[in-house]
C-alpha positions in Angstrom: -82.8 24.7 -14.9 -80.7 26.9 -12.4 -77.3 26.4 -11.4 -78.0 27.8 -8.1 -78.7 24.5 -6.8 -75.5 23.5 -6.5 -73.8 24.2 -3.4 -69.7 25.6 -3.1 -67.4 25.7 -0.5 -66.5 28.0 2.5 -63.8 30.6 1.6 -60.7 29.5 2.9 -59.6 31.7 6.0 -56.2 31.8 7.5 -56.4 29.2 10.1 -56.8 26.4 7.5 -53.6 25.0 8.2 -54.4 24.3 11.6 -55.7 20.3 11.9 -58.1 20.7 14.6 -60.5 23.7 13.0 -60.2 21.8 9.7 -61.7 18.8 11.2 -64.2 21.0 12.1 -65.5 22.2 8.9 -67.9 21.5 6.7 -67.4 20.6 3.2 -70.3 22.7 1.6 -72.3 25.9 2.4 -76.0 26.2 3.1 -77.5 25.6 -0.5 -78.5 29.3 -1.5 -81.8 31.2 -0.2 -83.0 31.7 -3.6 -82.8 27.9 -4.8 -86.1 26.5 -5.3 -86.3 23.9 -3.1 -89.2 22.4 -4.5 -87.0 21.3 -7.6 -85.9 18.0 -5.9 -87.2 16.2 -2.8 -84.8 13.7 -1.2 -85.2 10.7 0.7 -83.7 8.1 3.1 -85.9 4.7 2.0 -86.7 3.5 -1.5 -90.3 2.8 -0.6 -90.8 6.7 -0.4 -90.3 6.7 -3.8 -91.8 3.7 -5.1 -94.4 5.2 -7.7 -92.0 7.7 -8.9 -89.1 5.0 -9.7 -91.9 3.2 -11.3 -92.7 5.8 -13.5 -89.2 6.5 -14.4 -87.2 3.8 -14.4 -85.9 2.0 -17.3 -87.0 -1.9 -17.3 -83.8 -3.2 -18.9 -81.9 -2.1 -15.9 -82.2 -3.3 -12.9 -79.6 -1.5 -10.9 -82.5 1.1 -10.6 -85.3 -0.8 -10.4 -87.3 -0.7 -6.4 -86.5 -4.8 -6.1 -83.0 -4.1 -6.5 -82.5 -1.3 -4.4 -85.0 -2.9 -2.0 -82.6 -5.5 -1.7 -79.4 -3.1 -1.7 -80.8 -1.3 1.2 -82.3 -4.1 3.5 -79.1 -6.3 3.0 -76.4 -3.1 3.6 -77.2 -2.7 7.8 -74.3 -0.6 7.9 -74.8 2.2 4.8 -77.2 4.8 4.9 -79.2 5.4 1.6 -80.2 8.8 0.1 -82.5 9.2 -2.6 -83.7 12.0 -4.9 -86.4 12.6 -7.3 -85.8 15.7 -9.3 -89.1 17.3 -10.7 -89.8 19.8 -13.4 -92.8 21.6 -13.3 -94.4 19.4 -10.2 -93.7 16.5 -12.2 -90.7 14.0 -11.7 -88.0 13.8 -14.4 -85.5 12.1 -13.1 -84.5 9.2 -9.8 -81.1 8.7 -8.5 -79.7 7.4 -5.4 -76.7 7.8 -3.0 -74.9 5.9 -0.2 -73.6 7.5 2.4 -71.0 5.9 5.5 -69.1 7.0 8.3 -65.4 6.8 8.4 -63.3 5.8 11.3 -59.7 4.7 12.0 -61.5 1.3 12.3 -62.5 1.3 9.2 -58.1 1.2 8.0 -55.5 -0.9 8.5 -52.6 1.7 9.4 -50.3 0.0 10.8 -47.9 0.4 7.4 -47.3 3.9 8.3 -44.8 5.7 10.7 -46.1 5.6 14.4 -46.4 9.3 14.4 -48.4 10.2 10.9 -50.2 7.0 12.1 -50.7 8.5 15.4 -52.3 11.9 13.4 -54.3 9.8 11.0 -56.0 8.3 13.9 -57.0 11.3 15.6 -58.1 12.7 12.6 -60.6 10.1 12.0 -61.7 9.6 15.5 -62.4 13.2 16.0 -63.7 14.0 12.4 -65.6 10.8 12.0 -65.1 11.1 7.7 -68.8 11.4 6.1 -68.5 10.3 2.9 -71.0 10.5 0.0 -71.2 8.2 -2.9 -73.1 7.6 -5.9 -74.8 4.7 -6.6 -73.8 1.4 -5.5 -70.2 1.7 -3.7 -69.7 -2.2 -4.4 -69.3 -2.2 -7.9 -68.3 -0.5 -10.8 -70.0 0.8 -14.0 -73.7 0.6 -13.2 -76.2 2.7 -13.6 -77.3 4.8 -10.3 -79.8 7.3 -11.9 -82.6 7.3 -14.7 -84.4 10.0 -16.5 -86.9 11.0 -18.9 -84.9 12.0 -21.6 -87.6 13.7 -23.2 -87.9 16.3 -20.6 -83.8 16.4 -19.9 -80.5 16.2 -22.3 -77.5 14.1 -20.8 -75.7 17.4 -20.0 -78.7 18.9 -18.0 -79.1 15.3 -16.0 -75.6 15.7 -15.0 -75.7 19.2 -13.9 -79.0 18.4 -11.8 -77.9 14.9 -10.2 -74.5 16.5 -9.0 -76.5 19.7 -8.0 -78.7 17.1 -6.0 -75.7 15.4 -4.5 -73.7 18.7 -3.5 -77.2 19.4 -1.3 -77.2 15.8 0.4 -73.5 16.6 0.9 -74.3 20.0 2.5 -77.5 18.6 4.4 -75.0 15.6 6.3 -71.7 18.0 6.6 -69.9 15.3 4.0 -66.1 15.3 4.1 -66.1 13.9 0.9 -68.1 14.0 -2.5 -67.5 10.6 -4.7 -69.6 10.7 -8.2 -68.2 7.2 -10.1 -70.1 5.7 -12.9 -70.4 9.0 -14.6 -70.2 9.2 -18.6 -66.7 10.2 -18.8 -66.8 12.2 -21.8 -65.2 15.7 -22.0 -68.1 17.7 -21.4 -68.5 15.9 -18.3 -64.8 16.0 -17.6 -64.8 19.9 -18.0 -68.2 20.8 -16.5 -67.2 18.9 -13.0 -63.7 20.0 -13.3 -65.1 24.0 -13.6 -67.3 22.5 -10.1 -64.0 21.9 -8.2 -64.1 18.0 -9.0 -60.7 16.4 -9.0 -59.4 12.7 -10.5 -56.8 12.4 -7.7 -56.9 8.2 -7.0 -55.5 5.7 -9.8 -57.9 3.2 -9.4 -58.4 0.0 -12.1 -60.5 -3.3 -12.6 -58.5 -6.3 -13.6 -60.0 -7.7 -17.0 -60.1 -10.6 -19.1 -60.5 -10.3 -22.9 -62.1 -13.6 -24.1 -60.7 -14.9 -27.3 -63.6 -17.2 -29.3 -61.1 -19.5 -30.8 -60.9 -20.9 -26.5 -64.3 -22.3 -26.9 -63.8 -24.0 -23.5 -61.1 -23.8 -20.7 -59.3 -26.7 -21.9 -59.3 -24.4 -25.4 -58.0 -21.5 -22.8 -55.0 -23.6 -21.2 -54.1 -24.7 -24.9 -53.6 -20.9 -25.8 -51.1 -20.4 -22.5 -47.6 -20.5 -22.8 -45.5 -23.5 -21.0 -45.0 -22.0 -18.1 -48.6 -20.7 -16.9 -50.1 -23.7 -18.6 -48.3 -26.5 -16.4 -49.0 -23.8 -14.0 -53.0 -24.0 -14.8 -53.0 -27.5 -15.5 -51.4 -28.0 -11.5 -53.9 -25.8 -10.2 -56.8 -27.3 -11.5 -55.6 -30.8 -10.6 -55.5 -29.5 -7.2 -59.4 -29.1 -6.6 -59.6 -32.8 -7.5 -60.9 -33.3 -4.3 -63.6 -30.7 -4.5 -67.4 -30.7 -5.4 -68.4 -27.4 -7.5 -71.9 -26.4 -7.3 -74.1 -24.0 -8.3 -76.5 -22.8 -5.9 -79.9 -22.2 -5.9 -81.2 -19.3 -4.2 -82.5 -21.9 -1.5 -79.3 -23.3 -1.2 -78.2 -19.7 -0.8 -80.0 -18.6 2.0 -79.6 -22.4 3.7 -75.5 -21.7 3.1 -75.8 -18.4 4.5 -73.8 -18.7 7.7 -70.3 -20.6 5.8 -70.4 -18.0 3.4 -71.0 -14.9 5.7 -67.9 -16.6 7.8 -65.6 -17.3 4.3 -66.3 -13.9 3.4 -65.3 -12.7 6.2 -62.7 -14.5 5.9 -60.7 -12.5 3.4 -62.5 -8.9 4.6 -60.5 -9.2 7.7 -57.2 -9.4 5.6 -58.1 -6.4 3.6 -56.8 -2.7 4.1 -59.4 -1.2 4.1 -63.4 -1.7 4.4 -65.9 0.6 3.7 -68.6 -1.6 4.8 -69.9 -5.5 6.2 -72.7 -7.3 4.2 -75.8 -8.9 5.8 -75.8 -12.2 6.1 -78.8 -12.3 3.7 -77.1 -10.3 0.7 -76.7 -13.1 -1.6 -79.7 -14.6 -1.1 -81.4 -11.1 -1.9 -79.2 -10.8 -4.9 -80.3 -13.8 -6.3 -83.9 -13.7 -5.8 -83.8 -10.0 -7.5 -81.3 -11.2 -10.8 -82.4 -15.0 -10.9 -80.2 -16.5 -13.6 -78.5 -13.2 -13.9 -76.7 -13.8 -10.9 -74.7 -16.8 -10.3 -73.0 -18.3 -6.9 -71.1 -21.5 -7.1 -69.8 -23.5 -3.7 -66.9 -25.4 -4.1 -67.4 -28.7 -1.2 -65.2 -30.7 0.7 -66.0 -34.2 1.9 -69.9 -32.0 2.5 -68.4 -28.8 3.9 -68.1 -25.9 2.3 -64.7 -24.5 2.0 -65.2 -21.5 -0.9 -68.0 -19.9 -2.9 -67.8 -17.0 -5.6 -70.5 -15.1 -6.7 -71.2 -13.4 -10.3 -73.0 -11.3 -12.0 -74.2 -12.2 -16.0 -74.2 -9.4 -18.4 -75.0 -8.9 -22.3 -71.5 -8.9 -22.5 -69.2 -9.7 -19.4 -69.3 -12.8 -16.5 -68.6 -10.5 -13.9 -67.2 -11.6 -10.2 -68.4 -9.9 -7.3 -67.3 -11.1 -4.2 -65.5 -14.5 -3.1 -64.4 -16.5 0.3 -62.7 -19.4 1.1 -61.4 -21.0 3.9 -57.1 -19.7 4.2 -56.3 -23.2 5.9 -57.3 -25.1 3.0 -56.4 -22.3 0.4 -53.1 -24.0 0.1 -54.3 -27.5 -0.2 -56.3 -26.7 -3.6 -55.2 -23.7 -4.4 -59.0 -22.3 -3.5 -58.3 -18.4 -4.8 -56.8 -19.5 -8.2 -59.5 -22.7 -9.0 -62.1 -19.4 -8.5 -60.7 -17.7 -10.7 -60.5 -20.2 -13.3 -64.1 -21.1 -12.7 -65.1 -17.4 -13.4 -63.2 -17.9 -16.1 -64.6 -21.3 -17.7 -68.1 -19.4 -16.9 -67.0 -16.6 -19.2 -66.1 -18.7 -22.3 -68.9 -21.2 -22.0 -71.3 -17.9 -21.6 -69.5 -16.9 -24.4 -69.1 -13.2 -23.1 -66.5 -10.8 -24.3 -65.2 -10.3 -20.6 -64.3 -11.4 -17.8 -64.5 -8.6 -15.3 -62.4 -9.3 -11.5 -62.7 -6.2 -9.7 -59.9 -4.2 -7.8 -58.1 -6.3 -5.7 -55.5 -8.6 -6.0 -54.4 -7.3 -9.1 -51.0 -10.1 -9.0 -52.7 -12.8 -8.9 -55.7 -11.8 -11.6 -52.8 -10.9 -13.9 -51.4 -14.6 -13.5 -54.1 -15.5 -15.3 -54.1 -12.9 -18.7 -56.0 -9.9 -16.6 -55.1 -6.5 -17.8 -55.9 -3.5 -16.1 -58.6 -0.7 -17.2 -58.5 2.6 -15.6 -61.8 3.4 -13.6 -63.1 7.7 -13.8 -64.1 9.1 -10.0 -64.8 12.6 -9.4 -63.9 13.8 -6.1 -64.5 17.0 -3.9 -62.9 16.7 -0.8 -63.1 18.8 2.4 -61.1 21.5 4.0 -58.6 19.2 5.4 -54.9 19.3 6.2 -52.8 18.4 3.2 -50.8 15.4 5.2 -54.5 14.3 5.4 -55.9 14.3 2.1 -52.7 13.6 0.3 -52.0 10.4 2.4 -55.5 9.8 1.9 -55.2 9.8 -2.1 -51.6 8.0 -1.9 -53.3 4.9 0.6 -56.1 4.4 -2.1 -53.6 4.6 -4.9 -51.3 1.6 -3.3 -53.7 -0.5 -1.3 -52.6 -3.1 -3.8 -49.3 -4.1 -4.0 -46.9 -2.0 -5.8 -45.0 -5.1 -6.9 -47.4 -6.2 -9.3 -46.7 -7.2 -13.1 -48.7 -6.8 -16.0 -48.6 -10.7 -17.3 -48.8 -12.2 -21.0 -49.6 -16.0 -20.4 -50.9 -16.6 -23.5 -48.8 -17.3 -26.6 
């Protein structure tokens, strides 16, 4: 295997400091003359590659199977998909795949920011239109986004080739930006991507719940809560009195697909940032590719929908992926917190070890006995101004609320 794959970037010259000529560059050089090209062919669809992923991918994970990715792509109008199959000696060793988005000030909400760094942010995005590069599926967190035949590669030699493969995607569509997440974050990895010019500069977390098998059901859950967060429980829950929660079928999916594209939207437009909209048909997709493996419960009112979660089921976690409700009745029965508690009760009566909740809303999640675990990205960024990238790092570090407290509502 040769390292020459892997691209590097432009020597820095003495007009770096100046913000319109480093909107103008590109993050990597030309991928050497003497790589062999022929040692990885990339692709933009997944049917390209269809007898290859076959061939390689591991039937126990579906995050890399075609009807997954299938799915992924048709139901994600907005990302663009890269894919590459790496081959040793003409035949293919090992499948991974990228997403790939375009980065605009419409894409922030900046209006917490002085008018004049505002003012720069804005021209810097407008005019440099941010290319960003990500590995595997930007929507979640700790899945697998490539798959290899381990008896032709080690784990160290699939990492050096899959970030040699995305460094020539990066170079190929003038990326700004390099994310690899979901890596193995052991210290070989740490060092090898480190000695690659790969930094950790964003504190990100997921918010989890440990579940305890003394609980046994929620009612066993709001038992084990202190006074205080267990009238608090008890209220909330006798607020959805009113409300019908169902699980949903995946026809009841695709014929509820217009409430939920519009609850989901719903709480995206109160976000500070989004990378990217769903198709109306994503959870319908989703649910036709997991089955029972992926879970979306509608909570009704008097007929009409008002809020629906969605969740994915694990060996070992209930995992939430994304929620909407209607804000005017949010109030009324307390429609964020009685999801929450439903993903919960799912959890204990699953009888997984976790409860995962994602990255947002970190106060409320903690409410309810959510701590938070630290998530590994690897980063290479683009000649940019400073005041770019470092407002860039610090926006990503505090898009949640700095006021946040770590919780202990259980006795």
């Amino acid at each position: 295997m040769s390292r020459n794959i892997s691209a590097t970037l432009e020597a820095i010259t003495t007009y770096d400091d100046c913000l319109i000529t480093s909107c103008l560059k590109k993050m990597f050089t030309k991928t050497p003359k003497n790589t062999t090209q022929s040692a990885f062919i990339i692709r933009n669809h997944i049917a390209e590659f269809k007898k290859e992923l076959e061939q390689l991918h591991d039937e126990g994970v579906l995050e890399t199977s075609y009807p997954y990715l299938e799915a992924m792509e048709r139901s994600l109008p907005e990302a663009d998909f890269r894919y590459v199959v790496i081959y040793k000696k003409n035949v293919p060793v090992l499948f991974g795949y990228f997403q790939l988005f375009t980065l605009t000030s419409e894409n922030f909400d900046l209006g917490k920011n002085k008018r004049f760094i505002k003012g720069i942010l804005r021209f810097f995005l407008d005019l440099k239109r941010a290319i960003v590069l990500i590995s595997g599926n930007a929507l979640r967190t700790e899945t697998a986004w490539y798959c290899y035949n381990e008896a032709a590669l080690n784990k160290e030699e699939a990492i050096e080739v899959i970030t040699a493969a995305a460094e020539k995607i990066a170079d190929d569509e003038d990326a700004t930006a390099l994310i690899l997440k979901d890596m193995p974050g052991t210290p070989y990895t740490r060092k090898w991507l480190a000695g690659m010019g790969y930094e950790m500069p964003l504190q990100d977390m997921t918010m989890v719940v440990d579940i305890d098998k003394k609980w046994g059901t929620l009612a066993g859950y709001t038992e084990a809560l202190s006074r205080k967060y267990k009238t608090r429980a008890n209220k909330i829950l006798a607020s959805a009195g009113k409300l019908q929660l169902k699980e949903l079928t995946q026809k009841e999916v695709q014929e509820h697909e217009a409430d939920i594209s519009r609850l989901f939207k719903n709480v995206v437009d109160k976000q500070s940032f989004v990378l990217t909209n769903l198709g109306q048909d994503h959870f319908s997709l989703l649910k036709k590719v997991y089955k029972d493996n992926f879970e979306v419960f509608g909570f009704f009112y008097e007929g009409v929908l008002v809020a629906f979660y969605s969740a994915f089921v694990t060996d070992d976690a209930y995992e939430i992926y994304y929620v909407g409700f209607d804000y005017a009745r949010n109030a009324e029965f307390q429609l964020y917190f009685n999801i929450l508690f439903s993903g919960l009760e799912r959890a204990i009566v699953l009888k997984k070890k976790q409860l995962k909740l994602g990255r947002t809303s970190f106060d409320a999640k903690a409410s309810i006995g959510a701590k938070p675990v630290e998530m590994n990205y690897f980063i290479k960024i683009a000649n940019v101004p400073n005041i770019v990238s470092n407002w860039f790092a610090n926006y990503f570090s505090s898009m949640e609320d700095a006021k946040w407290k770590l919780r202990n509502p259980l006795k």
